[in-house]
Backbone as numpy.savetxt, mean C-alpha at the origin, in Angstrom:
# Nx Ny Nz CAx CAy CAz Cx Cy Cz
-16.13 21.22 -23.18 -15.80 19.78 -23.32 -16.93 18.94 -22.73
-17.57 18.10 -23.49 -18.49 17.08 -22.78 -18.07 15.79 -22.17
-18.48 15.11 -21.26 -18.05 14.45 -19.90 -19.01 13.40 -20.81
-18.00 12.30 -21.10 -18.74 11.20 -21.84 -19.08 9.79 -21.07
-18.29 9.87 -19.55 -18.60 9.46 -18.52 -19.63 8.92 -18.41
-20.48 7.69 -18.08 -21.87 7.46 -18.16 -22.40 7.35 -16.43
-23.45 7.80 -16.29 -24.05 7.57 -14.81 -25.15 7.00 -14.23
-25.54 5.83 -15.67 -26.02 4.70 -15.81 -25.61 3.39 -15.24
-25.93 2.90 -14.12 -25.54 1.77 -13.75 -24.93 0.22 -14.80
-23.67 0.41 -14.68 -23.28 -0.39 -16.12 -23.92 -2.18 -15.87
-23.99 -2.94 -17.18 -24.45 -3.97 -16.94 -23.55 -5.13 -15.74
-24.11 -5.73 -15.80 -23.23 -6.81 -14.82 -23.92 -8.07 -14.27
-22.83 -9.02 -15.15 -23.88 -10.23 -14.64 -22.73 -11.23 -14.24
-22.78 -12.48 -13.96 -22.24 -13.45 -12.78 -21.33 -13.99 -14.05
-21.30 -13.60 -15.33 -20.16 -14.24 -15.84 -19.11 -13.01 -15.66
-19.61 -12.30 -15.73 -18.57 -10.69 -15.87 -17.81 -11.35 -14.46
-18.61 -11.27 -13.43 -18.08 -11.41 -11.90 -16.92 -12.84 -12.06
-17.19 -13.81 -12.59 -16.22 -14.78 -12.68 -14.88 -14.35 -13.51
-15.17 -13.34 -14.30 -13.81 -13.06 -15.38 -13.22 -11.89 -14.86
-13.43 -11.31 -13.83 -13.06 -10.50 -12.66 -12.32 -11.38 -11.89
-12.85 -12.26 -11.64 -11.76 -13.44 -10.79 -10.66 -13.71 -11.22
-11.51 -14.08 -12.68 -9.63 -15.04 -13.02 -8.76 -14.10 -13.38
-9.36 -12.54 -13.79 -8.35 -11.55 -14.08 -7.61 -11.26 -12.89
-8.22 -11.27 -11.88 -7.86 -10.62 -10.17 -6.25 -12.06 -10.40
-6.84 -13.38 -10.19 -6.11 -14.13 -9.93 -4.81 -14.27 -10.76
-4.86 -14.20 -11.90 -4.19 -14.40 -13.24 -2.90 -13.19 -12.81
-3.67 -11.68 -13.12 -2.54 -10.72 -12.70 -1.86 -10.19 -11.51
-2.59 -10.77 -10.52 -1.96 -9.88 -9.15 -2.26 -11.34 -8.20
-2.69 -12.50 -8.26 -2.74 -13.75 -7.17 -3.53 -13.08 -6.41
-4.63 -12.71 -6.16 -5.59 -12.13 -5.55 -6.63 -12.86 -5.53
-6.60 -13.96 -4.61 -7.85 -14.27 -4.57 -9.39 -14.05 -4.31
-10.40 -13.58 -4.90 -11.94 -13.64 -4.60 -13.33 -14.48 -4.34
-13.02 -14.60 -3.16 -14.20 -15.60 -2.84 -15.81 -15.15 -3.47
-16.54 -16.65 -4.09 -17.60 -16.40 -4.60 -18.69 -15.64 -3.94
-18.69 -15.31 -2.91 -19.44 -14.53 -1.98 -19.50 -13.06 -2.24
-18.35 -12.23 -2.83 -17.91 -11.11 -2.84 -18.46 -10.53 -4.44
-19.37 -11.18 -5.09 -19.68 -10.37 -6.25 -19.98 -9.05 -5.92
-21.20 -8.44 -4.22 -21.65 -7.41 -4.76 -20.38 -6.40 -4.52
-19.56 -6.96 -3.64 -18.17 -5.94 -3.39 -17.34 -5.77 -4.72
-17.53 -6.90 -5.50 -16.33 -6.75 -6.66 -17.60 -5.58 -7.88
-19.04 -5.17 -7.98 -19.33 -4.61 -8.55 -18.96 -3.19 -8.02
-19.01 -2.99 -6.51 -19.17 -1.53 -5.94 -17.81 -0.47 -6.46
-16.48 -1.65 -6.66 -15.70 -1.33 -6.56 -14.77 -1.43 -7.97
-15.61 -1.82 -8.71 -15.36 -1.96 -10.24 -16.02 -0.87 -11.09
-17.14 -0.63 -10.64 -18.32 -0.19 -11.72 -18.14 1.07 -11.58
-17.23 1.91 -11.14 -16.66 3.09 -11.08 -16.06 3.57 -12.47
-14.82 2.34 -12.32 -13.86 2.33 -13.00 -15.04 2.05 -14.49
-15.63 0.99 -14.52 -16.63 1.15 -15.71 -16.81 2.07 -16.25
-17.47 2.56 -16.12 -18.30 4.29 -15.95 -16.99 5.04 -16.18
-16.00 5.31 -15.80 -15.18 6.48 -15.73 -14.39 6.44 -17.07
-14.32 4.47 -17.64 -13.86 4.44 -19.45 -14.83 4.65 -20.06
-16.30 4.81 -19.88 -17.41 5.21 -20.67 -17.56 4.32 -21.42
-17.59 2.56 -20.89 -18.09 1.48 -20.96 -19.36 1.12 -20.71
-20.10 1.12 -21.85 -21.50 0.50 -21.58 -21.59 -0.93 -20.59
-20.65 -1.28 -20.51 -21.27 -3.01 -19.45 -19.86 -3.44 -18.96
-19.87 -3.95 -18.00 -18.57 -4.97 -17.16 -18.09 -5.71 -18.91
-18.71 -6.07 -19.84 -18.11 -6.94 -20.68 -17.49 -6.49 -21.43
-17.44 -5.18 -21.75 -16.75 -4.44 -22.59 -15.74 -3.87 -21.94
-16.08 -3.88 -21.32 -14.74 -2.97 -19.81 -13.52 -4.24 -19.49
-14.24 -5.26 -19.40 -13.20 -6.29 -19.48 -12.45 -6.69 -20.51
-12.90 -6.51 -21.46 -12.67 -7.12 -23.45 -11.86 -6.11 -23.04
-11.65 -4.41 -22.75 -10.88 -3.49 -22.89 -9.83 -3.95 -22.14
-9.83 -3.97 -20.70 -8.46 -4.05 -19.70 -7.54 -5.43 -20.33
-7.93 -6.16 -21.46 -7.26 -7.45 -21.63 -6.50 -7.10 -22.40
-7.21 -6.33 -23.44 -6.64 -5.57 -24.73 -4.92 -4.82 -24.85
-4.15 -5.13 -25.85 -3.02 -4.02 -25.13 -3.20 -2.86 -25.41
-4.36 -2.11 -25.63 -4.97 -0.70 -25.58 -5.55 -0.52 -23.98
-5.69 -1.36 -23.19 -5.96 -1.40 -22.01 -5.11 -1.39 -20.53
-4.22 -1.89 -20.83 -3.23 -2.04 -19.80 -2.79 -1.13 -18.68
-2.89 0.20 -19.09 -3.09 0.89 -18.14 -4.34 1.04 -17.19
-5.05 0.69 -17.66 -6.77 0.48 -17.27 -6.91 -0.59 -16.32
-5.94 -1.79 -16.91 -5.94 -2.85 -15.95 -5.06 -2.59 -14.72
-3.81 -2.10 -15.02 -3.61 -1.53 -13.21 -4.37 -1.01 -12.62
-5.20 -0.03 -13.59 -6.49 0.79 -12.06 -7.50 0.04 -11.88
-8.15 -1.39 -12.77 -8.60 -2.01 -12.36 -7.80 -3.02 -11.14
-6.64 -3.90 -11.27 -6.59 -4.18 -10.08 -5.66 -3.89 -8.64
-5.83 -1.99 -8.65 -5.80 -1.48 -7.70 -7.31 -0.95 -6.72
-8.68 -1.03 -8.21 -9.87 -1.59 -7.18 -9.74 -2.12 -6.17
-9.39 -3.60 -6.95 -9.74 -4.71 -6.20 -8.59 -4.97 -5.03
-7.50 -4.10 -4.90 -7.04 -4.66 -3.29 -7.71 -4.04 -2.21
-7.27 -4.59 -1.20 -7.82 -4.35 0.30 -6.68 -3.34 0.88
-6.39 -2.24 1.09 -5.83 -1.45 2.25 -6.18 -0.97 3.57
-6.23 -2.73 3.95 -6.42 -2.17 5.68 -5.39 -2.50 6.40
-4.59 -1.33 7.26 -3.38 -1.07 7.99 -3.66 -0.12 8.77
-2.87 -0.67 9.78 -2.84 0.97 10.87 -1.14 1.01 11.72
-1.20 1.55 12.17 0.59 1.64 12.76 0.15 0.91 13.93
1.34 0.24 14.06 1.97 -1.13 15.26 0.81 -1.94 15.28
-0.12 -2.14 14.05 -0.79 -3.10 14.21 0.08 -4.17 14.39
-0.64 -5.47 15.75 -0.17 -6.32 15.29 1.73 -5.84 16.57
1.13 -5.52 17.34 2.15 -4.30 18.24 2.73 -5.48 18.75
2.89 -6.89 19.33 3.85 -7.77 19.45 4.92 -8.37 18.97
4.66 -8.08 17.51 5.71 -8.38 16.22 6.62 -7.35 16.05
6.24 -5.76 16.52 7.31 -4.86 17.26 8.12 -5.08 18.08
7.27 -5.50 19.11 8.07 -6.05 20.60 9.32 -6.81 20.44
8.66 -7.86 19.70 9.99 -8.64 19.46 11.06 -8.45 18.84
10.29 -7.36 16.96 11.75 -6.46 17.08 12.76 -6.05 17.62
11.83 -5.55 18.47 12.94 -4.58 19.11 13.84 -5.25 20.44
13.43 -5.95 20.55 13.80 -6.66 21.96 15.30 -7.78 21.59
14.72 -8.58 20.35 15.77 -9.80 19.92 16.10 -9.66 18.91
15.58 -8.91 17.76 15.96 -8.45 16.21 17.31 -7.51 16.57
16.81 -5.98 16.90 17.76 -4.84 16.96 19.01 -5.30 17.49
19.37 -6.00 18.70 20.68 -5.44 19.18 21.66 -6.59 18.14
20.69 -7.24 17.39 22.24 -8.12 16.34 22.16 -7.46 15.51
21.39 -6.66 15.26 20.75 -5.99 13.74 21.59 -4.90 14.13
22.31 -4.54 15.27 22.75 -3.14 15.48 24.48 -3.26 15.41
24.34 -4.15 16.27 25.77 -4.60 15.75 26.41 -5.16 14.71
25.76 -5.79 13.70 26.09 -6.27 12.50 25.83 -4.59 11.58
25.30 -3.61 11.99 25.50 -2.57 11.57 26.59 -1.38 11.60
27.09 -1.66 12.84 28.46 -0.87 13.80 29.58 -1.57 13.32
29.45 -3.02 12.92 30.67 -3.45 12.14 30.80 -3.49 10.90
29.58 -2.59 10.18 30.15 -2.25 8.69 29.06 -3.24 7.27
28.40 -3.53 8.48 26.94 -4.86 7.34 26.20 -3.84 7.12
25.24 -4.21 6.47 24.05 -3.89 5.83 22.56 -4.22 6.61
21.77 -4.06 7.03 20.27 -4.03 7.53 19.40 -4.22 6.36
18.29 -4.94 6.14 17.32 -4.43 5.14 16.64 -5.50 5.56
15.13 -4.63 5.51 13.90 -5.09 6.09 12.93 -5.01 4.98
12.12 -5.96 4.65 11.02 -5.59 3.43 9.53 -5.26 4.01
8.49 -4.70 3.81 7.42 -4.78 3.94 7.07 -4.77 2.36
6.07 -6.23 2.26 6.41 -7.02 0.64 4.42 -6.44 0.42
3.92 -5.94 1.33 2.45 -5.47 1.23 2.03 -4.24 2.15
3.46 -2.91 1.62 3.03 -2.23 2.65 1.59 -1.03 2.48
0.59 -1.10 1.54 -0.30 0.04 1.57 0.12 0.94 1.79
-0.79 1.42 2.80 -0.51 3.14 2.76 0.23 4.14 3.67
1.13 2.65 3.63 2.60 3.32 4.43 2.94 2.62 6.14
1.63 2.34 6.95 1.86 2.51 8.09 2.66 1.49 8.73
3.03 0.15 8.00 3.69 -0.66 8.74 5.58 -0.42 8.22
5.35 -0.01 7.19 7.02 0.61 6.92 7.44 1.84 7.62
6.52 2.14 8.28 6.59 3.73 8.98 7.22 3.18 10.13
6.30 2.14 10.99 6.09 1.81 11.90 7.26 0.62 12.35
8.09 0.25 11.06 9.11 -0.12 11.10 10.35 0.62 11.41
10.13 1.62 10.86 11.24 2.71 10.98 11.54 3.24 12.30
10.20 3.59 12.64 10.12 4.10 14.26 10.37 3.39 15.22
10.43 1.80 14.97 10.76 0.51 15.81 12.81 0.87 16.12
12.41 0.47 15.05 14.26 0.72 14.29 15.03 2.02 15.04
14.73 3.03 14.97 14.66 4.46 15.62 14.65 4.70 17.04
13.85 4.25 17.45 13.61 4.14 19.16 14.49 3.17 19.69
15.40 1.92 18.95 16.02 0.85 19.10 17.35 1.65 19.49
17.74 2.00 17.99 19.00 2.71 17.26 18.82 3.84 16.47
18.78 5.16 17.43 18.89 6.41 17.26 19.96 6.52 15.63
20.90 5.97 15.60 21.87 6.46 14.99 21.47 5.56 13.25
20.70 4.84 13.41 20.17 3.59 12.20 20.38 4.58 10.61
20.02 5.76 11.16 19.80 6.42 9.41 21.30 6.49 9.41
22.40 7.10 9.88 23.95 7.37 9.82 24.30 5.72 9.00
23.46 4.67 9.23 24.51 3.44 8.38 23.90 2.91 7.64
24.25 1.56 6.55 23.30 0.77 5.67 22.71 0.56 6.18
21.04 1.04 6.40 19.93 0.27 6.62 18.58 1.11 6.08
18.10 0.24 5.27 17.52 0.37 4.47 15.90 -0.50 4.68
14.57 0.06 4.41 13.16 -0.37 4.47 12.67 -0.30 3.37
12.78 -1.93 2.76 11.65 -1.65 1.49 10.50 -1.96 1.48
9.77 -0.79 0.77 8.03 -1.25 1.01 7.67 -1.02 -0.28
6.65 -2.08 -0.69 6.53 -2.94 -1.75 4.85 -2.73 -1.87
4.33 -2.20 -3.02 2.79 -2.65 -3.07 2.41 -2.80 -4.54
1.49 -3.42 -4.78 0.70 -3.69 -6.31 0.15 -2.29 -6.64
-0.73 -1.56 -5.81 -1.29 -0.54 -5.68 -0.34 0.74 -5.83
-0.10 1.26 -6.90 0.72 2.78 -7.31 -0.16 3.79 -6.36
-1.15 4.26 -5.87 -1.97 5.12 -5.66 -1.76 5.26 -3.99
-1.77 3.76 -3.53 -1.22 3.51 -2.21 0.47 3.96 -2.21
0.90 3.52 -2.77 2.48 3.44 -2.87 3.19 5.16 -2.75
2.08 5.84 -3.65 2.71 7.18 -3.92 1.98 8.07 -2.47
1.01 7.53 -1.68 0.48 8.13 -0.05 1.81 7.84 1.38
2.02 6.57 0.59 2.61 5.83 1.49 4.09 6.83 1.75
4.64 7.20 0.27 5.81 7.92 0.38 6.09 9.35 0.77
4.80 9.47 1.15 4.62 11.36 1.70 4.73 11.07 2.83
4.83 10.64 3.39 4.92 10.15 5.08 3.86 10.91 5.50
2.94 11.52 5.19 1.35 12.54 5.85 0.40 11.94 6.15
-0.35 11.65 7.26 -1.48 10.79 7.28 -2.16 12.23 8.40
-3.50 11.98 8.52 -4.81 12.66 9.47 -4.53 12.28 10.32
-4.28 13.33 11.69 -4.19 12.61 13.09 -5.02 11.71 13.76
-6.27 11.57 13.13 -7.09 10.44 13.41 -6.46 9.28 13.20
-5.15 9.16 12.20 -4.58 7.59 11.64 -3.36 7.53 12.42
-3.91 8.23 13.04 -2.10 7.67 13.75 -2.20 7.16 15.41
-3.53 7.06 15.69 -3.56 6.59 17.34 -2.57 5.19 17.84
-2.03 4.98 16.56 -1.10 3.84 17.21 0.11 4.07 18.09
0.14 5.69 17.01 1.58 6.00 16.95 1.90 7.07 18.95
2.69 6.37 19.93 2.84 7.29 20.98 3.16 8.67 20.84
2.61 9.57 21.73 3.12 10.89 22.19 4.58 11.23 22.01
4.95 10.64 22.26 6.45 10.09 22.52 7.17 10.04 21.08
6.54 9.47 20.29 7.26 9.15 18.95 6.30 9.83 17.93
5.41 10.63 18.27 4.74 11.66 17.26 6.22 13.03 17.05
6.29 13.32 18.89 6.87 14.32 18.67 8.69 14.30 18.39
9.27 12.94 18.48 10.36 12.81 17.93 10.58 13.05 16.33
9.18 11.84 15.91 9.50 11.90 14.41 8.46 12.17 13.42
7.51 13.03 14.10 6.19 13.66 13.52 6.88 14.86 13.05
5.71 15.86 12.13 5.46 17.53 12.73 4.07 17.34 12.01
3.07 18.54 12.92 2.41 18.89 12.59 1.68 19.66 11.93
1.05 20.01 10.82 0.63 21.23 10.00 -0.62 22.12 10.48
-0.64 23.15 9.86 -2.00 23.35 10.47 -3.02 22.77 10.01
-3.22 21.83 9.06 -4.36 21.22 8.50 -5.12 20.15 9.29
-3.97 19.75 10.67 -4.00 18.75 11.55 -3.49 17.61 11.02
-2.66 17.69 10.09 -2.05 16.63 9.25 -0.36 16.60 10.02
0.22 15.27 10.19 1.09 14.95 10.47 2.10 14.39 9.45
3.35 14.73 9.36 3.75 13.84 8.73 5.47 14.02 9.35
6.07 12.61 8.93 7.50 11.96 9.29 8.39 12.94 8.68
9.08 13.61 9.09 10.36 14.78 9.36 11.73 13.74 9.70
13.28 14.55 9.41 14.26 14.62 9.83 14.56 12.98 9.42
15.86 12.32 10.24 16.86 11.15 9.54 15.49 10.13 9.17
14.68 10.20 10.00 14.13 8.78 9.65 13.49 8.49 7.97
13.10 9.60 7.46 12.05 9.54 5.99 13.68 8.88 5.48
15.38 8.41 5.48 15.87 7.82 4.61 15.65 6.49 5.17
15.33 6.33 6.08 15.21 4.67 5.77 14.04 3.68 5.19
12.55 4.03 4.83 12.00 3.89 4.06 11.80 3.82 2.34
12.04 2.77 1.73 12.23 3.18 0.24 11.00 2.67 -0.53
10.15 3.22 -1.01 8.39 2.64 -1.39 8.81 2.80 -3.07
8.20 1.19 -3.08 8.09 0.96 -4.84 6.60 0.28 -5.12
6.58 0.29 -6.49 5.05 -0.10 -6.89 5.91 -1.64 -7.18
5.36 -2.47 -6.65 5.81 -4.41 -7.13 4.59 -5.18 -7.26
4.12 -6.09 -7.99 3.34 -7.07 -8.46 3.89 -8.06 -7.80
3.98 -8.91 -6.88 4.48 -10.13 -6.36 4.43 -11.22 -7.40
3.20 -10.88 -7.76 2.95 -11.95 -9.26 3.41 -11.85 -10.47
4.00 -11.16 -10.51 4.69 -10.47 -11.95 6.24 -10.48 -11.99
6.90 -10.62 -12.90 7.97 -10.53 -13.33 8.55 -9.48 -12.40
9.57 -9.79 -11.37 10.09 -8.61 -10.59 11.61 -7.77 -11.33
C-alpha cells in the first residue's frame, strides 16, 4: 500500500490563517488572536499533510465541504488548548468542600439529586479532581444521585479523560493520601481511578457552540 501522505511543507499564507479563524470561531467560539498564525500552522499542517492536501486552501475548501466534516472535528480538536492538572486552582476545592458539601450532602441523604458539570473538562483532571473533592467530603456520594458531567469539544481528550489512567508524573496534585484511596498502580507506572468513585464521573464529547 503506498502512503499518499505528503512530507512537503503544505502552502500557507495569511488568508488561509484568517479562514482558520472564522472557521475556529464560527464552529466551536474559539477565539484566535492575530498573533498566533505560526501556532495555528504547527498545529494544522499535520492534519494537512495527513488528508494529502497540497495547501491550507484546499484543506479548508475540504473541512467546509459535507465530504469533510469529519475532518473538521479533527481539525478543530487541533486547535484547542488542553492545559489542566488536578486541584488546579486548589482554593475552588477548598471551598467545595468546606461550604458546597455539607448542603450538597444533605440534600443528598434526603433523597435529591447532586450534579456538578465540568462544561471544559480535557483530559479528565478537573472532573477527577471533583470526584475526589466529593469523596474525601462524602465517602458514601457514589451509594446516591450524584452525578459529574464532563463535557469537551475534543473526542480524543474526552475518550483519555474516561480511562481514568494518567503517568505518575500527572498527578503531583493528587495527595498520597488520595492516590492510595482512589488510585492503583500498574506496572507501567501508570495510575489510574479504581472502585465507587469511576461512577460518579460521566464524560461526553459537547460543542458549547453547537446545537446541544
Amino acid at each position: 500500500m503506498v502512503d499518499t501522505r505528503s512530507t512537503v511543507d503544505p502552502e500557507y499564507t495569511d488568508a488561509d490563517f484568517q479562514m482558520v479563524r472564522r472557521i475556529a470561531k464560527h464552529e466551536a467560539g474559539i477565539f484566535i488572536p492575530e498573533s498566533k498564525s505560526t501556532l495555528v500552522y504547527s498545529r494544522v499542517s499535520r492534519r494537512v499533510r495527513e488528508s494529502g492536501m497540497p495547501s491550507f486552501h484546499a484543506y479548508l475548501g475540504f473541512v467546509q465541504s459535507p465530504a469533510g466534516r469529519a475532518e473538521m472535528e479533527k481539525l478543530i480538536c487541533a486547535l484547542t488548548t488542553n492545559v489542566t492538572s488536578f486541584f488546579r486552582e486548589r482554593s475552588h476545592f477548598v471551598h467545595m468542600e468546606q461550604n458546597v458539601m455539607p448542603g450538597l450532602e444533605s440534600r443528598l441523604r434526603s433523597g435529591g439529586r447532586g450534579r456538578i458539570w465540568s462544561a471544559a473538562c480535557s483530559t479528565g483532571q478537573e472532573p477527577w479532581s471533583i470526584a475526589m473533592s466529593v469523596m474525601s467530603s462524602f465517602p458514601e456520594a457514589a451509594s446516591y444521585d450524584m452525578r459529574i458531567l464532563a463535557t469537551d469539544i475534543n473526542s480524543e481528550v474526552v475518550a483519555q479523560a474516561a480511562s481514568g489512567t494518567y503517568v505518575e508524573s500527572e498527578t503531583d496534585g493528587i495527595s498520597t493520601k488520595q492516590k492510595s484511596q482512589f488510585m492503583q498502580a500498574d506496572d507501567r507506572g501508570n495510575l489510574t481511578f479504581v472502585g465507587n468513585i469511576r461512577s460518579l464521573p460521566v464524560f461526553k464529547v459537547l460543542n458549547l457552540n453547537a446545537d446541544w
